[in-house]
C-alpha positions in Angstrom: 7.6 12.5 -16.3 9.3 12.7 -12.9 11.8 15.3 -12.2 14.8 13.5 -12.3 17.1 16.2 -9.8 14.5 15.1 -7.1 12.4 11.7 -5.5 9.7 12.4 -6.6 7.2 10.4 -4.2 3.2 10.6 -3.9 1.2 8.7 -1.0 -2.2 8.6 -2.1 -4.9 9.4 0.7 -8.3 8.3 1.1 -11.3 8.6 4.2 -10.9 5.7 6.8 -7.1 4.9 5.7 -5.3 2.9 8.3 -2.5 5.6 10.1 0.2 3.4 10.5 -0.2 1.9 6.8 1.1 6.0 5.8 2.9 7.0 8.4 5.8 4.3 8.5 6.4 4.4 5.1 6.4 8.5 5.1 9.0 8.6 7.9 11.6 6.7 6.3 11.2 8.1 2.6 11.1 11.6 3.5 15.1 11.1 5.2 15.7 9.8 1.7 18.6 12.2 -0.2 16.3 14.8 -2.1 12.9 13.1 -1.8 10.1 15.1 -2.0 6.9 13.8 -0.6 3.3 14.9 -2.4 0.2 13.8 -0.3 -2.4 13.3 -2.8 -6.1 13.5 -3.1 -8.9 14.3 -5.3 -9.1 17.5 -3.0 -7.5 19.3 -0.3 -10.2 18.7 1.9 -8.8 16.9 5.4 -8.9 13.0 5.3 -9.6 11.5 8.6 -8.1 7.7 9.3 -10.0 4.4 10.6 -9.0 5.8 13.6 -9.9 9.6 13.9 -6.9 11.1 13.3 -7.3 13.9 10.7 -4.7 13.9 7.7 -4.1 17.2 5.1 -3.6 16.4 1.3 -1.3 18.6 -0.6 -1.7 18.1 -3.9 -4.6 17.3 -5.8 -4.6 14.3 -8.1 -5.2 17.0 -11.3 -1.6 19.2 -10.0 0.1 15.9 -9.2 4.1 16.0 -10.5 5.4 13.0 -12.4 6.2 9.9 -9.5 9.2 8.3 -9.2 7.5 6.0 -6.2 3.6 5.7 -6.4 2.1 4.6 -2.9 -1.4 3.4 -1.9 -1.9 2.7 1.7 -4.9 0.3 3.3 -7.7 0.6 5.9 -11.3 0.3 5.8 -11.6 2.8 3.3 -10.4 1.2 0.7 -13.6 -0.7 0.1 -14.6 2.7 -1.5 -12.0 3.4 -3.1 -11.9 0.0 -5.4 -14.7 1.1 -7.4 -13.6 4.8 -7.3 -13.1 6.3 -10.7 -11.2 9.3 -9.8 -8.7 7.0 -7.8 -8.3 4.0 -10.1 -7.6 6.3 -13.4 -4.9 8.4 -11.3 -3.5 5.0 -10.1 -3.5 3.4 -13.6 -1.9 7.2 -15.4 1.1 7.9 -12.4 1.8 4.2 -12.4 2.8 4.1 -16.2 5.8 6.5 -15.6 6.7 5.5 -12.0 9.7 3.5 -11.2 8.1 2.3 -8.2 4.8 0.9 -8.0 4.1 0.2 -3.4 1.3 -0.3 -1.3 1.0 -1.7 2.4 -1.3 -3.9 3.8 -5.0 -3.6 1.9 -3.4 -0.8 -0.4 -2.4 -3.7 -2.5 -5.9 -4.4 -3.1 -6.4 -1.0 -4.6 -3.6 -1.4 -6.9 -5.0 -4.7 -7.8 -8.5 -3.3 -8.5 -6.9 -0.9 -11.2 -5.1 -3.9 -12.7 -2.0 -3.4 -11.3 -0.9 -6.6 -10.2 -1.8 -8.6 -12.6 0.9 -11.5 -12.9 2.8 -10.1 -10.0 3.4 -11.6 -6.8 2.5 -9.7 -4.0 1.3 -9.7 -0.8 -1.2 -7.6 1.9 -2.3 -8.3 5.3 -2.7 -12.0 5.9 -6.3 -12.1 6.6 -6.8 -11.0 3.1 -4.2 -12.7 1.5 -6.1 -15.1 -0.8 -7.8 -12.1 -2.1 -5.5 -11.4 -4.1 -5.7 -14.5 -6.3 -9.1 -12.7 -7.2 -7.2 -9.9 -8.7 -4.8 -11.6 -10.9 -1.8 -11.7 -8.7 0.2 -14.1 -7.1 -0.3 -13.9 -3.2 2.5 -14.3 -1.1 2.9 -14.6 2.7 5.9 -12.6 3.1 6.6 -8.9 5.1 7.6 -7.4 1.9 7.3 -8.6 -1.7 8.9 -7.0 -4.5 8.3 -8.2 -7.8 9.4 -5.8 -11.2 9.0 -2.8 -10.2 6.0 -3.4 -7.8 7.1 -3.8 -4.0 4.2 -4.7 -1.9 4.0 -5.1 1.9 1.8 -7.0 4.8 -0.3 -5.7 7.4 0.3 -2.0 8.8 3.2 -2.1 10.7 5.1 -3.9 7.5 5.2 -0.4 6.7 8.5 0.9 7.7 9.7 -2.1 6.5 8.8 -1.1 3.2 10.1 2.2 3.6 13.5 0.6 4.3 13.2 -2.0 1.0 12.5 0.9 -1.1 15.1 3.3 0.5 17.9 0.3 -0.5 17.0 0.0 -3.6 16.9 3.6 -4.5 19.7 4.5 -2.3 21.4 1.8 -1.5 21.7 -0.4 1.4 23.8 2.2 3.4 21.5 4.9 3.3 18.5 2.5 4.3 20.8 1.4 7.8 21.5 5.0 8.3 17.7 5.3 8.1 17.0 2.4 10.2 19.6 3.5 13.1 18.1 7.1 12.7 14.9 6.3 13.5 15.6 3.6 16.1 13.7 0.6 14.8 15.0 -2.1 16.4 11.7 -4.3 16.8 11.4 -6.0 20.1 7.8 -7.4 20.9 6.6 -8.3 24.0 4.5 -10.9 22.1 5.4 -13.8 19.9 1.6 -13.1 18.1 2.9 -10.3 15.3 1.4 -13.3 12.6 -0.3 -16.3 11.8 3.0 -18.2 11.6 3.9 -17.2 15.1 0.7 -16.2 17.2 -1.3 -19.2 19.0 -3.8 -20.6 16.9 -6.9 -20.1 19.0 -5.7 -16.4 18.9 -5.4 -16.4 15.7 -8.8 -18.0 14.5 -10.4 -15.5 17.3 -8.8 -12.1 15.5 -9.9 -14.4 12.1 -13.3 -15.0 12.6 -13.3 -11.0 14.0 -12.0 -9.7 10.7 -14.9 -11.9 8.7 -17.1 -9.6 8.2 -15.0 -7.4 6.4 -13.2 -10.2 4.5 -16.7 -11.1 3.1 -17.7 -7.7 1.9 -14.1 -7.1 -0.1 -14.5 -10.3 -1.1 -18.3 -10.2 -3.0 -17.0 -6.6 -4.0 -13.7 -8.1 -5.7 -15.9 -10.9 -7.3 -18.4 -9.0 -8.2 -15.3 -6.5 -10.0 -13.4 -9.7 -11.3 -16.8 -10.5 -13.2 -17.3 -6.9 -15.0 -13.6 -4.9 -15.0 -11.7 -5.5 -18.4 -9.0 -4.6 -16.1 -9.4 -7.4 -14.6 -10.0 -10.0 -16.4 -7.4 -8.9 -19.2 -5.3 -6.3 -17.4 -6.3 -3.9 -19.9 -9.0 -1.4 -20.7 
């Protein structure tokens, strides 16, 4: 059980993650009042992102502490780790005693492949969005979703975001604005293209039809796992 005189907090890491998807959520629950922040893995062997940039575990999946917030970030890499044993049973163990239940962008896919989110609306990034459907939940095309005690959120910079809905919920909504004015984010985009809702649609249906191949293979893998998992098709083992 989590050790209730700290936040307990573990942001699980996996080859090819997406940066961004860990980082924003890491900056702003780390300033939270006595959190303490566990990057886990099945080893302490250095995780390198989508991008190249090299990330340490700290805690192996076997020595981690009970979680007040569980957290699954997205990239590439997830692909793998939907059918990954090692990943899906830690998911399914830490997220029967955590209060909090997260993921960013893709993550959400990974909590869906351990049967998560079944019955729960929640969302991911919008290219994959319908994907979720597959898994049992309830897609929805929101920057974050919090349903129960699972709080999901779009594509990789929906990260902080989530940081900030999680820090007002544990904290309170005072906390998260000191958070917010701490750390300056005060969005301001030079483009009015940060979604489907707001970008021009020939942009849009050319950053699509880039994404497809990917798109395909999660979705023949998530078919292909809706077909076989008890997980999935009960939500149980």
């Amino acid at each position: 059980m989590p050790d209730h005189n700290q936040l307990s907090i573990g942001l699980v890491l996996f080859p090819d993650l997406t940066l961004l998807d860990l980082a924003g959520p890491f900056e702003v629950l780390a300033r939270l009042p006595g959190a303490r922040l566990y990057l886990l893995a099945p080893g302490l062997e250095p995780v390198r992102s989508d991008r190249g940039l090299v990330v340490m575990p700290d805690t192996r999946f076997e020595d981690a502490p009970g979680l007040d917030v569980l957290f699954v970030p997205g990239g590439p890499g997830q692909v793998g780790v939907m059918e990954d044993a090692r990943y899906l049973d830690f998911l399914r163990a830490k997220a029967k005693e955590a209060r909090y239940v997260t993921s960013v962008c893709t993550g959400s896919l990974v909590l869906g492949a351990a049967g998560l989110l079944r019955g729960y609306r929640a969302t991911t990034h919008w290219r994959y969005l319908d994907l979720l459907a597959l898994l049992g939940a309830q897609p929805v095309a929101e920057r974050v979703v919090s349903d129960g005690n699972c709080v999901t959120a779009a594509g990789v910079s929906a990260g902080i975001d989530l940081g900030l809905a999680l820090a007002a919920q544990i904290a309170g909504a005072e906390v998260a604005r000191k958070i917010q004015l701490m750390i300056e984010y005060d969005p301001q985009p030079l483009f009015s293209s940060g979604s489907p809702a707001s970008a021009d649609p020939a942009l849009t249906s050319s950053v699509s039809a880039s994404l497809n191949g990917l798109y395909e293979q999660r979705r023949a893998q998530i078919e292909r796992m809706a077909a076989t998992s008890s997980y999935l098709r009960t939500g149980g083992g």
